[in-house]
C-alpha positions as CSV (number, residue, x, y, z in Angstrom):
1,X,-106.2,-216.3,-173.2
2,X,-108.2,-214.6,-170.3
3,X,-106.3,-212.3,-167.6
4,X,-107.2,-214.7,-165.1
5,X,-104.6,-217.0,-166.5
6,X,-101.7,-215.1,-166.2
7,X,-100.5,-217.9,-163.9
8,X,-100.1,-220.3,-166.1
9,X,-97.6,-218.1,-168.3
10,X,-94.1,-218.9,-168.1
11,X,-91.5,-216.0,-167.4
12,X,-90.5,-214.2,-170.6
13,X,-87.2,-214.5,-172.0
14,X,-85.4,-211.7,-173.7
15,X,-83.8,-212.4,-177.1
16,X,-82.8,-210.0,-179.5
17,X,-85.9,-207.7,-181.1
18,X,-87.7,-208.7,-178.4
19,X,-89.0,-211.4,-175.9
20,X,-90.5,-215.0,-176.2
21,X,-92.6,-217.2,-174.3
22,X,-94.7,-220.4,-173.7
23,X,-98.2,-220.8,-172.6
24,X,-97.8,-223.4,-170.3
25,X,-101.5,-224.9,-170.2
26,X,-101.9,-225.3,-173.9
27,X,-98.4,-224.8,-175.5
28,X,-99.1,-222.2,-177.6
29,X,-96.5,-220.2,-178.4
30,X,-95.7,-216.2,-178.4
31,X,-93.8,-213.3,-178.8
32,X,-93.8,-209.6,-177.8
33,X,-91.3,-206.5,-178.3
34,X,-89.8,-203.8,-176.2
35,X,-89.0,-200.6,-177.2
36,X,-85.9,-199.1,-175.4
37,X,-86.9,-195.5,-174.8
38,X,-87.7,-193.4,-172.3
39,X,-91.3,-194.5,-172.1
40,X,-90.2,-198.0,-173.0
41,X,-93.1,-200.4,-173.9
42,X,-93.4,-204.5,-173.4
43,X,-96.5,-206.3,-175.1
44,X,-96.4,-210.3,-175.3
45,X,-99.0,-211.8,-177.8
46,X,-100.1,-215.3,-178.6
47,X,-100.5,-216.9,-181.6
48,X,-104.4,-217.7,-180.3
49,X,-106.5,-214.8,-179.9
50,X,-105.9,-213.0,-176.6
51,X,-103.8,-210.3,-174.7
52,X,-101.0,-209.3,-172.8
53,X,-100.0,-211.0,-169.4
54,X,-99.0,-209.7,-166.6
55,X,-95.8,-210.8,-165.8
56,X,-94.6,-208.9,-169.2
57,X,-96.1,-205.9,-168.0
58,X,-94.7,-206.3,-164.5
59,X,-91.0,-207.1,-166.6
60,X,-91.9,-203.7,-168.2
61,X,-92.5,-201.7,-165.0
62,X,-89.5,-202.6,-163.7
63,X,-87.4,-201.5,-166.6
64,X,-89.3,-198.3,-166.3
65,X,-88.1,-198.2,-162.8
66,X,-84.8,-196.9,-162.7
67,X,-85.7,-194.3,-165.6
68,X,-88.6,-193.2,-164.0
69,X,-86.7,-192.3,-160.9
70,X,-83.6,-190.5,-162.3
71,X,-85.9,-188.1,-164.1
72,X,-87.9,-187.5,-160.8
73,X,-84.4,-186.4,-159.1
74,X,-83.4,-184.4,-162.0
75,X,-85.5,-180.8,-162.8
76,X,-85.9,-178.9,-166.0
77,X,-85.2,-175.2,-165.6
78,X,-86.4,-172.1,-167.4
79,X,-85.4,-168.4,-167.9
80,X,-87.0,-168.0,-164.3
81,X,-84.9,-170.2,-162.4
82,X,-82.8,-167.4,-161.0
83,X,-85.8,-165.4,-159.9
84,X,-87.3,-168.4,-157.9
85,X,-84.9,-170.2,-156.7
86,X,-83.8,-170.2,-152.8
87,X,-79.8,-168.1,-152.7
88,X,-79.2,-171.1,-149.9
89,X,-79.7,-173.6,-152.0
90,X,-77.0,-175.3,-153.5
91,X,-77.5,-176.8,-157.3
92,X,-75.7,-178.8,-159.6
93,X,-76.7,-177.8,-163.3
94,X,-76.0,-178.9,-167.0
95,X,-76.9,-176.9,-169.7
96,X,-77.5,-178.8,-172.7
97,X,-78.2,-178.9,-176.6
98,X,-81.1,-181.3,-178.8
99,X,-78.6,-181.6,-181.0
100,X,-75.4,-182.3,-178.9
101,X,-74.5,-185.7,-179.0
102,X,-72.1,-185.3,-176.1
103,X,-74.6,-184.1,-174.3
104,X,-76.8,-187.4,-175.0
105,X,-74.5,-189.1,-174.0
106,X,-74.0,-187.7,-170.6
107,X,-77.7,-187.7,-170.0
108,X,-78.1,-191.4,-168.6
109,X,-75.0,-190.5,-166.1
110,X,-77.0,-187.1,-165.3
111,X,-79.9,-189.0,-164.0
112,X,-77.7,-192.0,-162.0
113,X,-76.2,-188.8,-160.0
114,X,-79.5,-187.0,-159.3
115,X,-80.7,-190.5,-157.9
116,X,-77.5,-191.2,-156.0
117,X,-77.5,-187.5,-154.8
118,X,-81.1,-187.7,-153.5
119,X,-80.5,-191.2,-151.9
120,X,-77.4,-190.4,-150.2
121,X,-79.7,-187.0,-148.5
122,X,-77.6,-184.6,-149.9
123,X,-78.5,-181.1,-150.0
124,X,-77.8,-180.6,-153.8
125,X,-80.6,-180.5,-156.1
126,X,-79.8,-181.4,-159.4
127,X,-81.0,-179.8,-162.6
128,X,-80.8,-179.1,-166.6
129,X,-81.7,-176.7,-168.8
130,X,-81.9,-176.4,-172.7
131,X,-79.6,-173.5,-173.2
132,X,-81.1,-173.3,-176.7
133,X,-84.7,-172.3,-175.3
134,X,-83.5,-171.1,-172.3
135,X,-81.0,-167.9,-173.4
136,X,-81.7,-166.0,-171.1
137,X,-80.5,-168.3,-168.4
138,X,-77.6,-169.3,-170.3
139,X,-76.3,-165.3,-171.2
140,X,-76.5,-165.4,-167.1
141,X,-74.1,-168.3,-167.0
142,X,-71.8,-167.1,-170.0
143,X,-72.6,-170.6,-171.3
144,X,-70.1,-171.1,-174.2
145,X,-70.0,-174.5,-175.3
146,X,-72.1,-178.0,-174.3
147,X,-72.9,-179.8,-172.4
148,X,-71.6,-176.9,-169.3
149,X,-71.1,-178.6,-166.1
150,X,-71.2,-176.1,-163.3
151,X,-72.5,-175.7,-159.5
152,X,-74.1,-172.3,-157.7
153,X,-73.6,-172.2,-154.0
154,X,-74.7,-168.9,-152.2
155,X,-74.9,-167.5,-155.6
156,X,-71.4,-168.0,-157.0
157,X,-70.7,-170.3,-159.7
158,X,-68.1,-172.5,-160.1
159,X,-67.6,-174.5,-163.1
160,X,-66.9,-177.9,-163.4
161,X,-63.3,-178.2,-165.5
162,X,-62.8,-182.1,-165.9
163,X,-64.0,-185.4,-167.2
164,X,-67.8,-186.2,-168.1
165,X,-67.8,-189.4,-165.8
166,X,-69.8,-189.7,-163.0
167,X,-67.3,-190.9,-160.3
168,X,-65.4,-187.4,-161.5
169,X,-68.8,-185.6,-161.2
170,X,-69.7,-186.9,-158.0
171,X,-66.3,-185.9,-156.3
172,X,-66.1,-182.5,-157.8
173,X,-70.0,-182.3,-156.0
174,X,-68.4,-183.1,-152.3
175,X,-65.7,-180.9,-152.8
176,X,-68.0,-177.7,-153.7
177,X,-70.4,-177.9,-151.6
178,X,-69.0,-178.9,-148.3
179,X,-66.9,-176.2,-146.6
180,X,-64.0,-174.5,-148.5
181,X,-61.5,-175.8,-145.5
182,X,-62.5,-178.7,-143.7
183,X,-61.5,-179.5,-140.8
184,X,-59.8,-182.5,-139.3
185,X,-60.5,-183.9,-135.9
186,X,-58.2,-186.9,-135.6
187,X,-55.8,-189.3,-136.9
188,X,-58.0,-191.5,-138.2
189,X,-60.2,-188.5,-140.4
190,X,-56.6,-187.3,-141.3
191,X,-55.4,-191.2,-142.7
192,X,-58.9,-191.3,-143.9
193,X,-58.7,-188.3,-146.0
194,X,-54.9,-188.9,-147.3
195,X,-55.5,-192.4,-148.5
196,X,-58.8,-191.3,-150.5
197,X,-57.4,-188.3,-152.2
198,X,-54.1,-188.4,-154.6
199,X,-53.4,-184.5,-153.6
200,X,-54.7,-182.5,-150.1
201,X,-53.4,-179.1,-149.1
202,X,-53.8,-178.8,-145.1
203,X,-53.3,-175.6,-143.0
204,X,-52.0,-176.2,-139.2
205,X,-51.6,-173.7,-136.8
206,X,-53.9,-171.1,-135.1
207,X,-56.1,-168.4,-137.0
208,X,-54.0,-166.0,-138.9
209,X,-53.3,-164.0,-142.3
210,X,-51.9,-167.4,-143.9
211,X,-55.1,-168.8,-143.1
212,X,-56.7,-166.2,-144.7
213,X,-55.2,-166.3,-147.7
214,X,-55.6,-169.9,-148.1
215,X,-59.6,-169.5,-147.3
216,X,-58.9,-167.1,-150.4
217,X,-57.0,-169.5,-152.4
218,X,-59.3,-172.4,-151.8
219,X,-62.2,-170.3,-153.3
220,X,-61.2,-170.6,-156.8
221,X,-59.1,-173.9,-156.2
222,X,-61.7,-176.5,-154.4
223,X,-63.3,-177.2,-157.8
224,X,-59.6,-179.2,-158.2
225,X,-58.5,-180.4,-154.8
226,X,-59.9,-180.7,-151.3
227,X,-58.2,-178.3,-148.1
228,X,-58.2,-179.3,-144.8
229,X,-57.0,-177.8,-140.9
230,X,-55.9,-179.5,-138.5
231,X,-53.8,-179.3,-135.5
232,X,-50.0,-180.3,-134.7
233,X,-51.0,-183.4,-132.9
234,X,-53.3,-184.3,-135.8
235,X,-50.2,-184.9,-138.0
236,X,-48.0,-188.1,-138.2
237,X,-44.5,-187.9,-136.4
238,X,-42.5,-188.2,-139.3
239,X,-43.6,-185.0,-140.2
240,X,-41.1,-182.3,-138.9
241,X,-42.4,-178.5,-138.7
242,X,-40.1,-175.5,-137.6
243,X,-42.7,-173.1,-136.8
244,X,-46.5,-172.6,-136.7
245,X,-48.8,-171.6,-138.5
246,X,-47.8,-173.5,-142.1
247,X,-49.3,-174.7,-145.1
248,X,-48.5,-178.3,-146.3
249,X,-49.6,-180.0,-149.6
250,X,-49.4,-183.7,-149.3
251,X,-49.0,-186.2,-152.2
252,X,-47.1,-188.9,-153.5
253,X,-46.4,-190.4,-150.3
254,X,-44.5,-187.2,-149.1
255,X,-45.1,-183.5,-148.0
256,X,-44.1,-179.8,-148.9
257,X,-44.1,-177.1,-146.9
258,X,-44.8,-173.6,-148.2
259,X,-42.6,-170.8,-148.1
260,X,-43.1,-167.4,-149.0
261,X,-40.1,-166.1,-150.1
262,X,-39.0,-169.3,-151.8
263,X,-42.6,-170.3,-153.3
264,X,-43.8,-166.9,-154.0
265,X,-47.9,-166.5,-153.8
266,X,-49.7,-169.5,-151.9
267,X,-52.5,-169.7,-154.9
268,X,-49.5,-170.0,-157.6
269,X,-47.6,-172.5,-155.5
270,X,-50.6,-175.0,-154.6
271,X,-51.5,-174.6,-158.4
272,X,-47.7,-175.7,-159.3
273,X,-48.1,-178.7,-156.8
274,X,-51.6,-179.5,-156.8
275,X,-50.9,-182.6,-159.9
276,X,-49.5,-186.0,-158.6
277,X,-45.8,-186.3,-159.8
278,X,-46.6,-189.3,-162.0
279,X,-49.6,-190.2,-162.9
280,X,-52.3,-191.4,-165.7
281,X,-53.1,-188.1,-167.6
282,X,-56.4,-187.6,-169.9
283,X,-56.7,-184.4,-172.0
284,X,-58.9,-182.6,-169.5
285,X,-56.3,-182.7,-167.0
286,X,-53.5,-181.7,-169.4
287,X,-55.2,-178.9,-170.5
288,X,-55.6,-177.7,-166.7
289,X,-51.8,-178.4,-166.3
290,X,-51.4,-175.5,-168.0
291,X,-51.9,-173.3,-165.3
292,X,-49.0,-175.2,-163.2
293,X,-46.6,-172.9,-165.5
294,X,-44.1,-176.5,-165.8
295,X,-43.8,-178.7,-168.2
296,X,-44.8,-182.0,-168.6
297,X,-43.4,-185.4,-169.7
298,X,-45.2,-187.5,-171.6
299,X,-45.1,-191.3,-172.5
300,X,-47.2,-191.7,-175.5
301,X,-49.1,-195.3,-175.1
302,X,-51.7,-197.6,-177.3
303,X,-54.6,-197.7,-176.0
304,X,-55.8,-200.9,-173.8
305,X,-52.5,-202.4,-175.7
306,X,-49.3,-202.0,-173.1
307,X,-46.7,-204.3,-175.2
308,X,-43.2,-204.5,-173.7
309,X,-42.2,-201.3,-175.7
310,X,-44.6,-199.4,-174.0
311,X,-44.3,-200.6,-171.0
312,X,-41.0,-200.1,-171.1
313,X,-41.1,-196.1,-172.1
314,X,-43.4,-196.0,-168.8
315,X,-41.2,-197.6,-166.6
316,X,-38.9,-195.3,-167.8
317,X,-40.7,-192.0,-167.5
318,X,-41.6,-193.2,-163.6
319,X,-38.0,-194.2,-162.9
320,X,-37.1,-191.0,-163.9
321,X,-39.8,-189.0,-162.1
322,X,-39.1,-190.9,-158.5
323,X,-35.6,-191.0,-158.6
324,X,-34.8,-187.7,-160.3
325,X,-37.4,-185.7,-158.3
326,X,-35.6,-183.2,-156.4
327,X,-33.4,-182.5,-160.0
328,X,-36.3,-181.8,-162.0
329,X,-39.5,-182.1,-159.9
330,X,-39.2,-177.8,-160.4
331,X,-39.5,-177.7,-163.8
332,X,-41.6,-180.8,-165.0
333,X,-44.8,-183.1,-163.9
334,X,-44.7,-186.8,-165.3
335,X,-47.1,-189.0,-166.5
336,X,-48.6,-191.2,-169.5
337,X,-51.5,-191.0,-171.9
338,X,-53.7,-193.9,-173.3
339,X,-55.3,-191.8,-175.3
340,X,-53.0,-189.4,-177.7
341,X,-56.2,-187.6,-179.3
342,X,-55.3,-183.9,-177.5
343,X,-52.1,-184.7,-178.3
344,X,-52.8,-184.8,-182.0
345,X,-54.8,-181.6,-182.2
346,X,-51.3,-179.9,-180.4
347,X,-48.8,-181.1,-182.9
348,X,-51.6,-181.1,-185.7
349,X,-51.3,-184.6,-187.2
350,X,-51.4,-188.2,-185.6
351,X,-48.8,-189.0,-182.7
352,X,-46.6,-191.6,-183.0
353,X,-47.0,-194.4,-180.0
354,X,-46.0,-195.5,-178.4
355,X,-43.4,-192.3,-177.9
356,X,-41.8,-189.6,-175.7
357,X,-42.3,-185.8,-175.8
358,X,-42.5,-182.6,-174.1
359,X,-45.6,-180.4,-173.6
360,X,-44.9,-176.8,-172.6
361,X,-48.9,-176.3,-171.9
362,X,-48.5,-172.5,-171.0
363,X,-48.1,-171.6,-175.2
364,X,-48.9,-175.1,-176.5
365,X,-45.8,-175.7,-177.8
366,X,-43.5,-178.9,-177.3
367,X,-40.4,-180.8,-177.8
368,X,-39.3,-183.9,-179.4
369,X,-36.5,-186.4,-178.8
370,X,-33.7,-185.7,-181.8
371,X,-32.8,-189.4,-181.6
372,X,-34.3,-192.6,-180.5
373,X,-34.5,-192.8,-176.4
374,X,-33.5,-196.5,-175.4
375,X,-32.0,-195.9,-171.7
376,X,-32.2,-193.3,-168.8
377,X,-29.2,-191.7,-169.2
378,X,-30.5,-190.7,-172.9
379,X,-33.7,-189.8,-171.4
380,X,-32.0,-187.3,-168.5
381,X,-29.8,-185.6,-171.7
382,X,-33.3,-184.8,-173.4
383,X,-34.9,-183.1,-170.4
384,X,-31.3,-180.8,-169.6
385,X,-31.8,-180.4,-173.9
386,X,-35.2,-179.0,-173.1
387,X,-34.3,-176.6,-170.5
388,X,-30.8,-174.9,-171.5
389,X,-32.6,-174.9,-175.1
390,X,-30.3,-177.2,-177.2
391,X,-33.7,-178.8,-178.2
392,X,-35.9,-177.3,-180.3
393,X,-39.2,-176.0,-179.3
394,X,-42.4,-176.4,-181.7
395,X,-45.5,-175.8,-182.0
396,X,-46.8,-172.7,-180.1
397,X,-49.6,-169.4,-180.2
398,X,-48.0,-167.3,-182.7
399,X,-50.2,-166.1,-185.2
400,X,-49.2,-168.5,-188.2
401,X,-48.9,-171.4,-185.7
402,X,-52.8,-170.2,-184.6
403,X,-54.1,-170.2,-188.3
404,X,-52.5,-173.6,-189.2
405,X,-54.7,-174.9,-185.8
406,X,-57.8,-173.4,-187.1
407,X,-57.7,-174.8,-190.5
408,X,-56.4,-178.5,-188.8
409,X,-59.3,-178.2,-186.2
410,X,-62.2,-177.2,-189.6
411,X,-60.2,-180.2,-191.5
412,X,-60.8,-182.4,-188.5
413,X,-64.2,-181.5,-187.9
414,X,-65.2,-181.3,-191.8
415,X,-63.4,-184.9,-192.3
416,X,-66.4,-186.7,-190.6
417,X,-69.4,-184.8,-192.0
418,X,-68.3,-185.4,-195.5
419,X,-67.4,-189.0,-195.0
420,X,-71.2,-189.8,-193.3
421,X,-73.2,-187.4,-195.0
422,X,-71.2,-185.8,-198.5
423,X,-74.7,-184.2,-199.4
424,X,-74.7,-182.1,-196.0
425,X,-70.4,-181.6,-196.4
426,X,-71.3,-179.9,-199.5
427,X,-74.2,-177.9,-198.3
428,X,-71.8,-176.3,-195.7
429,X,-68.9,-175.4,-197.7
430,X,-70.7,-174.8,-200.4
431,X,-73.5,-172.3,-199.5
432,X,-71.1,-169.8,-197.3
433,X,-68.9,-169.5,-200.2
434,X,-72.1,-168.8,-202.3
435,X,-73.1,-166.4,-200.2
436,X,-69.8,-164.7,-200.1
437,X,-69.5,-164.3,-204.0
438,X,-73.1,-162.9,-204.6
439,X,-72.0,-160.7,-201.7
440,X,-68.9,-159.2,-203.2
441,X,-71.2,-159.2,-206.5
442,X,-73.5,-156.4,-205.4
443,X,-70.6,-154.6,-203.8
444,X,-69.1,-154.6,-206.8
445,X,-71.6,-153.9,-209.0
446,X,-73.2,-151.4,-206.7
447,X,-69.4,-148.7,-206.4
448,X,-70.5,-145.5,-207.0
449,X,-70.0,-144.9,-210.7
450,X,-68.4,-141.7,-213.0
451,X,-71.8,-140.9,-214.4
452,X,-71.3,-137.1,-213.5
453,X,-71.2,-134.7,-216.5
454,X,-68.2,-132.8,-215.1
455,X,-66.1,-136.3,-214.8
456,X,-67.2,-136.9,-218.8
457,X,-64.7,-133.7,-219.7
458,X,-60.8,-134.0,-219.8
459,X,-59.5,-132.1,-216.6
460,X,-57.3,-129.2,-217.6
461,X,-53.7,-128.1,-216.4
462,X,-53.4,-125.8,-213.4
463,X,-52.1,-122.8,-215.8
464,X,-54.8,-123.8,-218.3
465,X,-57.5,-123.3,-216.1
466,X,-56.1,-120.0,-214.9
467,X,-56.0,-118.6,-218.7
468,X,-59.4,-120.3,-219.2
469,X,-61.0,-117.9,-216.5
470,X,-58.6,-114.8,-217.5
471,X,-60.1,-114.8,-221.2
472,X,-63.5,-115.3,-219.7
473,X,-63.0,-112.3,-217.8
474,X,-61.7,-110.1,-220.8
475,X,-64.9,-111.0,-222.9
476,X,-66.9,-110.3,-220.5
């Protein structure tokens, strides 16, 4: 087959292991392979003597595409990065592990959000690092765990608290590095902004200390919700404000307005509100809950599987959070969970779903229903149960509670590594415990012995000692 013939090849066709195609001016046959790898590969052969075409390698080059790009957009940093780098520029970093396989898996989404980043002109630069190599940079960061999500803007950092999706990613990007309160204009940027975000807190009135504090507030907050100013006339009609300047948190198809002496601190009050009132809840997000200081309702669910019994304990769970708001919309958040896996590290063994609980996030404790939950009414008597304490708490951070976690969590993590790989299970148990008995073997067998020639004679009485010494003295 000569290269001037590529014409004459039909377009590949991609089956499994590789691809397949027809020479269409002498039927001969062939087949080629791909390799699906960073520097993926596509060679077609014939079954006569010859060489790849070119349409496979232009099929090739445009699976290379897309990699090729995201890797361009994305830059590997070093233990110099905070020397060089410009204090006006604002990054977006992960720091990583080889041998993390979240952290493999978040790669591919790294990459889509450097390209999206660079081709929406955004001033972010977007960046990795190896925090195995790179120590230095990572003592810098207090990097603790992997992969670390975190953005530096004018040299502060703020660290990225929830899920490792890229729609979750890119918001928590525009929040950070836009302006800590933005401000709005018009109606239309104010509907715009309220029917794109669940939760918005928005300042109205002239400059002043309220201001000020929230400026303060939204510096640790805006890597969880968005702040906004605006003016009176901004604002829709129906809402109704007694005096100027105020803070209002919007959600849920309603308002509230702050006030001191009945809310407290602003930064404590927008962290008890900033949650929808009902709402789908993942672990990341009830683990931040914590910080609200109230509890939380929980309708346990299967996964991908609503039957009628669990759609009807989240019916209920909603009909109680919209109706029963201004009872309990104090004291407790509301929502459901697809996923009970947080859940089962808290009460340390497999939920039952679909279910109702209680989750006092604050010392990880939580409460059960003492009987079956069919109707409202049963559901209202749990939740007064929970807060005149009739029901009993569980769970918790004492120190017994604390140790039966830790050996749970080395169960849980143990499980898996013995049921994949029993040869490497064994290694790990096996050869700390080794260590620890040849340790305590040399301590043992290195305790300063009785080998002195004064601890090899019987000790004598006090008065015996003195008569000893009294005769020595007379023979003398």
């Amino acid at each position: 087959m000569r290269w001037a013939d590529w014409a004459d090849w039909s377009v590949c066709s991609w089956v499994q292991g590789g691809v397949v195609g027809q020479d269409s001016s002498i039927g001969a046959p062939f087949r080629g392979n791909m390799e699906d790898s960073s520097n993926r590969v596509l060679t077609c052969s014939t079954t006569e003597e010859g060489g790849p075409t070119v349409l496979c390698y232009l099929a090739g080059l445009l699976l290379l595409v897309p990699v090729l790009l995201g890797s361009a957009f994305v830059e590997e940093l070093d233990d110099t990065f905070m020397e060089t780098t410009d204090p006006e520029e604002i990054w977006l970093i992960q720091f990583y592990a080889p041998w993390c396989s979240f952290c493999k898996q978040l790669d591919p989404v790294w990459h889509q959000i450097g390209s999206e980043l660079r081709s929406l002109g955004s001033p972010v630069r977007v960046g990795k690092s190896d925090a195995t190599v790179n120590t230095g940079l990572a003592k810098e960061f207090k990097i603790r765990n992997y992969p670390a999500i975190l953005m530096l803007k004018n040299n502060v950092k703020f660290n990225y608290p929830g899920s490792r999706t890229k729609e979750s990613i890119m918001d928590f990007v525009d929040r950070v590095s836009g302006p800590l309160v933005r401000s709005l204009s018009s109606t239309r940027l104010f509907q715009h902004a309220i029917s794109h975000h669940d939760v918005l807190v928005v300042y109205v009135g002239a400059t002043s200390e309220l201001k000020g504090n929230l400026t303060a507030a939204a510096e640790e907050l805006i890597v969880h919700t968005y702040f906004f100013s605006a003016s009176r006339e901004i604002l829709p009609q129906e809402v109704t404000l007694t005096s100027l300047p105020a803070v209002l948190l919007f959600k849920d198809g309603t308002y509230f307005i702050y006030d001191e002496e009945q809310d407290g601190d602003l930064k404590s009050w927008i962290k008890r509100e900033r949650f929808p009132n009902f709402f789908l809840i993942d672990g990341y997000t009830l683990y931040a809950m914590g910080e609200s200081g109230k509890l939380v309702l929980l309708a346990l669910l299967e996964e991908r599987h609503l039957c009628e019994e669990n759609l009807r304990y989240k019916h209920l769970v909603e009909k109680v959070a919209t109706e029963h708001k201004d009872t309990y919309g104090r004291k407790f958040y509301f929502g459901f969970m697809e996923d009970s896996g947080y859940i089962d590290g808290l009460i340390m063994g497999e939920a039952l779903v679909p279910s109702l609980m209680v989750v006092n996030l604050s010392n990880d404790g939580y409460f059960l229903p003492p009987a079956p939950i069919e109707t409202e009414l049963q559901l209202l008597d749990f939740l007064d149960g929970v807060l005149d304490g009739s029901v009993e708490a569980l769970g918790g951070n004492c120190f017994t509670q604390r140790v039966r976690r830790f050996l749970y969590e080395t169960r849980m993590t143990l499980m898996p590594v013995f049921r994949d790989a029993p040869v490497l299970g064994c290694f790990l148990i096996g050869f700390p415990l080794a260590v620890g008995c040849v340790f305590c073997y040399l301590c043992i067998k290195n305790r300063p012995g009785s080998a002195d020639d004064d601890e090899d004679t019987p000790l004598l009485a006090p008065s015996m000692q003195r008569k000893k010494k009294l005769t020595e003295k007379k023979s003398d």
